[in-house]
C-alpha positions in Angstrom: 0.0 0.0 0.0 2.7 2.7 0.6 4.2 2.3 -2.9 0.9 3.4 -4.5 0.6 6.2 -2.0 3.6 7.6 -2.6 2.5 6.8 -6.3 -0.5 8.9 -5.8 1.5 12.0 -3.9 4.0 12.1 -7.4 1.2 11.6 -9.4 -0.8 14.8 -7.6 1.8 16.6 -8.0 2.6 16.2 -11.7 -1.2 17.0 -12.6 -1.0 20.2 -10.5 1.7 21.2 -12.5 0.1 19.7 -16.0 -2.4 22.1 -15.2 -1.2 24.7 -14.0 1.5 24.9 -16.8 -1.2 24.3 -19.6 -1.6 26.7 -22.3 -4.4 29.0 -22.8 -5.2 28.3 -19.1 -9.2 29.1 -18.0 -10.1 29.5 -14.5 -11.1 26.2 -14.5 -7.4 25.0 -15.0 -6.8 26.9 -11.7 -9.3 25.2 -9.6 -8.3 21.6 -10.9 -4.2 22.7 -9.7 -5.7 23.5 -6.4 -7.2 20.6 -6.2 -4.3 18.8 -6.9 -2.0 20.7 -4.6 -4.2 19.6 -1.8 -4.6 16.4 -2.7 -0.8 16.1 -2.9 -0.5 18.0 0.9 -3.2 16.0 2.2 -1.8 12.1 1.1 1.9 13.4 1.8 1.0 14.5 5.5 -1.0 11.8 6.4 1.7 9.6 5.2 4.3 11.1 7.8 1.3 10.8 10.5 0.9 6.8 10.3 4.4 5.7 9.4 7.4 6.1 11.6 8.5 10.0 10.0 6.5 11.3 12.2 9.1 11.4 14.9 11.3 12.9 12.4 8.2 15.4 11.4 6.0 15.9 14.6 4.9 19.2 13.8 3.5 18.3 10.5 0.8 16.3 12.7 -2.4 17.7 12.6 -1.7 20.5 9.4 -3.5 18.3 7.1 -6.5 18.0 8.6 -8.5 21.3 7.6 -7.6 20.8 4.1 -10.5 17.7 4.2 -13.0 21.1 3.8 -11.9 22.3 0.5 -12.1 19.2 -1.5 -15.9 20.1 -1.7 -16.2 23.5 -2.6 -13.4 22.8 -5.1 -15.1 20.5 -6.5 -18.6 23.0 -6.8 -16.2 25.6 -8.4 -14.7 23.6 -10.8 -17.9 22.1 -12.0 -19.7 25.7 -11.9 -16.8 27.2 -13.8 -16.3 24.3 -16.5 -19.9 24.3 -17.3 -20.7 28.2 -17.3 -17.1 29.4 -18.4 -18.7 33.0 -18.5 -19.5 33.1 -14.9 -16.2 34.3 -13.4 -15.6 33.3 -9.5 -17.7 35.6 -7.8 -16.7 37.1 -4.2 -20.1 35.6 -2.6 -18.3 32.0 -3.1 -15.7 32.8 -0.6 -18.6 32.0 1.9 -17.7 28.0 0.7 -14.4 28.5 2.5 -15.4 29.6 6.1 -15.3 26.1 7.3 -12.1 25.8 6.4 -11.0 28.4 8.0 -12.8 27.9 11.2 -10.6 24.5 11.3 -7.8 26.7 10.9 -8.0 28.3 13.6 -9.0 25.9 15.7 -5.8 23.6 15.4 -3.7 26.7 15.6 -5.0 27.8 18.6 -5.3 24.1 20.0 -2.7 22.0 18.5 -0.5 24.0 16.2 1.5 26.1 19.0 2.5 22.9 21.0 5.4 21.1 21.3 6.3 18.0 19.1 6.1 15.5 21.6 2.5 16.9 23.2 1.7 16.7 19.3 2.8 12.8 19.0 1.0 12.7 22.2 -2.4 13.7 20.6 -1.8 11.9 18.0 -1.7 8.6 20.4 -4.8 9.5 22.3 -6.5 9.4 18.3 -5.0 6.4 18.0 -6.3 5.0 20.9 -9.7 6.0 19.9 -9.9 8.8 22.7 -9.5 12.2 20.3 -11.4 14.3 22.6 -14.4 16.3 21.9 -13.3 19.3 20.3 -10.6 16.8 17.9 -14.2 14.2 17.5 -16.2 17.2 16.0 -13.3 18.4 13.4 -12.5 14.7 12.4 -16.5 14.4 11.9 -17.2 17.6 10.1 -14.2 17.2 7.7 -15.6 14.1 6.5 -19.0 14.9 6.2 -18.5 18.3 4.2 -17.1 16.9 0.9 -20.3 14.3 1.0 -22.2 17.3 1.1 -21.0 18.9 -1.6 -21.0 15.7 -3.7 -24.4 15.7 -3.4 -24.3 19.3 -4.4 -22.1 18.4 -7.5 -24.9 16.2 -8.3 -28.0 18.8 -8.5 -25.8 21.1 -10.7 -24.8 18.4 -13.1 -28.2 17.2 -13.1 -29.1 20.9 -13.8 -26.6 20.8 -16.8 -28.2 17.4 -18.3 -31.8 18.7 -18.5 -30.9 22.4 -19.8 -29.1 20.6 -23.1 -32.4 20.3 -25.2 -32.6 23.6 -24.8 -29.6 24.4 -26.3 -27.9 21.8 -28.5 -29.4 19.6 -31.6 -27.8 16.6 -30.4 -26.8 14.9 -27.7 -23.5 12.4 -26.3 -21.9 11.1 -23.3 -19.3 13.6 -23.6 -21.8 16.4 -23.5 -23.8 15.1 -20.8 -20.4 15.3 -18.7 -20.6 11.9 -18.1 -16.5 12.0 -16.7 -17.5 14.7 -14.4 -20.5 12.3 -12.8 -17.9 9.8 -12.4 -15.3 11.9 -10.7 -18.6 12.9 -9.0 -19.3 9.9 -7.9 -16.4 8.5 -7.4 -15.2 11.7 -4.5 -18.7 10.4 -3.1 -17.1 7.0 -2.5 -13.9 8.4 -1.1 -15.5 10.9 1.6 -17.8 8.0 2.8 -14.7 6.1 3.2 -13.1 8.6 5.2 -16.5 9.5 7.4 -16.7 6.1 8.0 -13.1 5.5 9.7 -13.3 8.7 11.1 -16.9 8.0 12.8 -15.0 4.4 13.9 -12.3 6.2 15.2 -14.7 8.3 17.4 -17.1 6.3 18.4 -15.5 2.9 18.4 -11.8 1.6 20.3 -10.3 0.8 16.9 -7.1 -1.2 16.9 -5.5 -1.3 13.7 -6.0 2.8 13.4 -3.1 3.1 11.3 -4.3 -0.1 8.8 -7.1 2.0 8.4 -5.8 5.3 7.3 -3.6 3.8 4.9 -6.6 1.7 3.0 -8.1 5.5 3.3 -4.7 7.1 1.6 -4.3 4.2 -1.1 -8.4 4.7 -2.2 -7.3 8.4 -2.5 -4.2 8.0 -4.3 -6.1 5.6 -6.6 -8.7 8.8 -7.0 -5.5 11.0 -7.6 -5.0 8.9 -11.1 -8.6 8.6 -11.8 -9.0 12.2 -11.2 -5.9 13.3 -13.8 -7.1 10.8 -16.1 -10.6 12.5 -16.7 -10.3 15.8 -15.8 -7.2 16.3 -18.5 -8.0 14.0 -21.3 -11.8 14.5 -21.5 -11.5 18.7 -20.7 -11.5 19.9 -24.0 -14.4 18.3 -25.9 -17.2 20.1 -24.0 -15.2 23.3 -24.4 -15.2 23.0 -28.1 -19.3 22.8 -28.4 -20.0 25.2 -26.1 -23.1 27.0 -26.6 -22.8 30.8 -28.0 -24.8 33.4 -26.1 -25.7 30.9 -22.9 -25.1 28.0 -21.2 -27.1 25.2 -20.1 -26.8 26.7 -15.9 -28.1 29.7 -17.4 -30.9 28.1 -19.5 -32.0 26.4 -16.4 -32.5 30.0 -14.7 -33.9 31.2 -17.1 -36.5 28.9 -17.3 -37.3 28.6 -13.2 -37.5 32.3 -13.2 -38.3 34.1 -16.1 -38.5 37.0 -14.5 -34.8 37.6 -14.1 -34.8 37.5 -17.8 -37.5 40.7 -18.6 -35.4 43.3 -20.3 -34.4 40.6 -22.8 -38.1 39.2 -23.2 -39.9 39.2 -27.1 -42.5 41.9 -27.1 -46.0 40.8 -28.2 -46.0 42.6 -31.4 -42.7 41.5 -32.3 -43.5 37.7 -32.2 -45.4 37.3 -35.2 -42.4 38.7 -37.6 -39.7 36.8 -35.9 -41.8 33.8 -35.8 -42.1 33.8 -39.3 -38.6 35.1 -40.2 -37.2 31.9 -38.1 -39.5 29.2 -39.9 -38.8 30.8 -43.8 -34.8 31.1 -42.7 -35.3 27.1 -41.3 -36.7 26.4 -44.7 -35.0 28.7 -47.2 -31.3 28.0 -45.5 -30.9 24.7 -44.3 -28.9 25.2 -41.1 -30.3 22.2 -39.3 -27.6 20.2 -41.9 -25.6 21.3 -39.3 -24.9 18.3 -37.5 -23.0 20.4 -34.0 -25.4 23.3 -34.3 -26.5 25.4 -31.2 -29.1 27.5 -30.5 -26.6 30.0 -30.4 -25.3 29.6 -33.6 -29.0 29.7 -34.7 -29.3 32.7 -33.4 -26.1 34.4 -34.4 -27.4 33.5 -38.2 -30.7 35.2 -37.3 -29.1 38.1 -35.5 -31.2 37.9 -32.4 -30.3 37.2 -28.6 -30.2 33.9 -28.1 -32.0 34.3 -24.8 -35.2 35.6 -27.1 -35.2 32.9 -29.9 -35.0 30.4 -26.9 -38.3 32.1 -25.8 -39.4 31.8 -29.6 -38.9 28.3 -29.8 -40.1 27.4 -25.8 -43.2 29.5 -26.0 -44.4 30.0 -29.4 -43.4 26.6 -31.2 -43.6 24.5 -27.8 -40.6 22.8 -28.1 -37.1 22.1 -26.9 -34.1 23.6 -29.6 -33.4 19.9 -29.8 -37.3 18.7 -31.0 -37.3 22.4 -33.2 -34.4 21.1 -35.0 -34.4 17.4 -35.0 -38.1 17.8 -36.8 -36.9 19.3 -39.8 -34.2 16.6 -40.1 -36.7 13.8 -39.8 -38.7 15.7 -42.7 -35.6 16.0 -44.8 -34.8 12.1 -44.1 -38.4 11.6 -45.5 -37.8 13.4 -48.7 -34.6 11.9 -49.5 -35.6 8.3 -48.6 -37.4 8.5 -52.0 -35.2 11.0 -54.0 -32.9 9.0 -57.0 -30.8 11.2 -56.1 -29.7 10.1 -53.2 -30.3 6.1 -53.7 -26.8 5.6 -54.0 -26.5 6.2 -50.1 -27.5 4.3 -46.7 -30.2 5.0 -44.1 -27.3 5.9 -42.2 -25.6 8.1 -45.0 -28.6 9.8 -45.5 -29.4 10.6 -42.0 -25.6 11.7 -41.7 -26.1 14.2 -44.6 -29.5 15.5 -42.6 -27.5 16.7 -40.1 -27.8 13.7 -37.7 -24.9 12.5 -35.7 -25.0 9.2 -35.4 -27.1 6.2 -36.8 -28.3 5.5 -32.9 -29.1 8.8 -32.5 -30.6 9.1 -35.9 -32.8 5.8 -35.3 -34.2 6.9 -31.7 -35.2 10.2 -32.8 -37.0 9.1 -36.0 -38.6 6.4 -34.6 -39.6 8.9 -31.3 -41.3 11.6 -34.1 -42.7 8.8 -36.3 -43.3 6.2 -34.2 -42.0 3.6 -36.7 -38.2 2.8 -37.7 -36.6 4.3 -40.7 -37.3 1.1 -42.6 -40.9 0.4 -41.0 -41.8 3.8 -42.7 -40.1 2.9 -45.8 -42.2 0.1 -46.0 -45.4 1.5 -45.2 -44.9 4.4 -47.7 -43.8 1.9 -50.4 -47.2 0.0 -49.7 -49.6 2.9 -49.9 
């Protein structure tokens, strides 16, 4: 076990600085080194603690311990930034950190200013399972917090997943986020972990104390690779489809409280003319060929907010961007199914030049607006 925890400090380490020394870096980037860093702090303390360096080291006992609160409001930024990259970090966030810092100063005005042996000292009555009060409610509340904000994580990702309609024409696992529900999911795993040998340690005369905390450091060092893995390699898909003029945490406001949104609201007696200026530009131009297209994009093209042809589509068409645009490339499947022209091509090579982007996706959504299969309909049109 100590081999892949000293793995998993190296490894936090050389992410940090991946990110950190990563070109055009976003404040995303930022939050991920952090991340890192205390990752890297946190497994290379707690290694002194159990093994025999912490003679050499007493006074690194106890300094990792407030660092447990910032794995979860790291994690909210990082999500909160990634997915709304024009939401800077805002001052009112800071609010995320006070836990942290109330542990702070706890240990410093507890444990920090003793002496190296009263620290070894503490360290044995933790051991022992007799950490005192005070120590029982830190140990407790540093383990609970990054569950919480797991949870969190969860609602805003969940957020992200239903707002896509709204904004995309199509849809994938690398959209969705899915690596960030993972990494999601997978912090869940590791904070229960840790509240559950911390609640043993509390509550229960636990023997093999030290066994314990290094299963805890080896899950997290196996987290540090996972974490790197994901975060790095899978980062810059999303950013390349990411919506013009909103994104999908701002689609979600705006659609549980429309009122935030008045100023840039359609006026009565300007819906009929745009209405009708969207559906001749849908037919006369083709954009839905567009297999990656985004609302947007869309309305970029038609030189209006995107916030107001959202509205358009939502309230005067009543449908998602996704249904808006998927319909007119089920139509134009339709057409070309029996076009010469194009009877040199597949199903699939058809629905590919229709702007689908993929022969699943193309085969859920026809059959979903049709209710038959691309060749059930062929079929019944043939036999009429």
């Amino acid at each position: 076990m100590t081999t892949i925890i000293i793995i998993g400090f190296v490894q936090a380490v050389f992410f940090a600085t991946l990110a950190i020394t990563k070109k055009k870096k976003e404040t995303a980037d930022y939050i991920l080194a952090t991340l890192f860093l205390v990752l890297s702090v946190q497994i290379g303390v707690n290694y002194v603690v159990v093994t025999d360096h912490k003679y050499q080291f007493p006074h690194l006992i106890g300094t990792a311990g407030p660092l447990s609160f910032l794995y979860g409001p790291l994690l909210f930024f990082f999500i909160k930034n990634y997915i709304s990259e024009k939401q800077p970090f805002k001052a009112k966030y800071l609010w995320h950190l006070l836990p942290f810092m109330a542990d702070v100063i706890y240990h410093f005005s507890h444990f920090y200013l003793q002496s190296g042996q009263q620290k070894i000292t503490e360290l044995q009555h933790i051991v022992d399972g007799t950490p005192g009060t005070n120590m029982s409610i830190s140990m407790i509340a540093a383990s609970i917090s990054p569950v919480v904000y797991c949870f969190w994580a969860v609602g805003i990702l969940s957020s992200h997943r239903h707002s896509l309609k709204g904004l995309y024409s199509f849809t994938s696992g690398n959209l969705k986020l899915e690596w960030l529900w993972y990494l999601t999911w997978s912090m869940l795993v590791v904070g229960i972990s840790a509240m559950a040998i911390n609640i043993t340690i509390v509550f229960f005369e636990v023997a093999d104390w030290v066994e314990l905390r290094l299963i805890l450091l080896t899950i997290a060092s196996l987290w540090v690779f996972f974490l790197g893995y994901y975060s790095i390699k899978k980062t810059p898909f999303y950013r390349s489809y990411h919506c013009p003029g909103m994104d999908t945490l701002e689609y979600a406001t705006l659609q549980k409280q429309p009122e935030k949104y008045e100023k840039t609201r359609l006026k009565e007696e300007e819906i009929p003319g745009l209405k009708k200026n969207l559906l001749d530009y849908m037919v006369q131009t083709r954009p839905y060929l567009n297999q990656n297209l985004t609302i947007g994009e869309l309305a970029e093209l038609l030189h209006m907010p995107t916030y107001q042809l959202s509205q358009l589509i939502n309230d005067q068409l009543g449908q998602s961007f996704y249904e808006f645009i998927n319909t007119y490339r089920v139509e134009e499947v339709k057409l070309r199914f029996f076009d010469p022209k194009y009877s040199h091509l597949t199903l699939p090579g058809i629905a590919m030049e229709c702007g689908f982007s993929s022969k699943a996706s193309f085969n859920r959504i026809f059959k979903q607006m049709t209710g038959l299969t691309p060749t059930e309909y062929i079929k019944n049109e043939e036999a009429a």
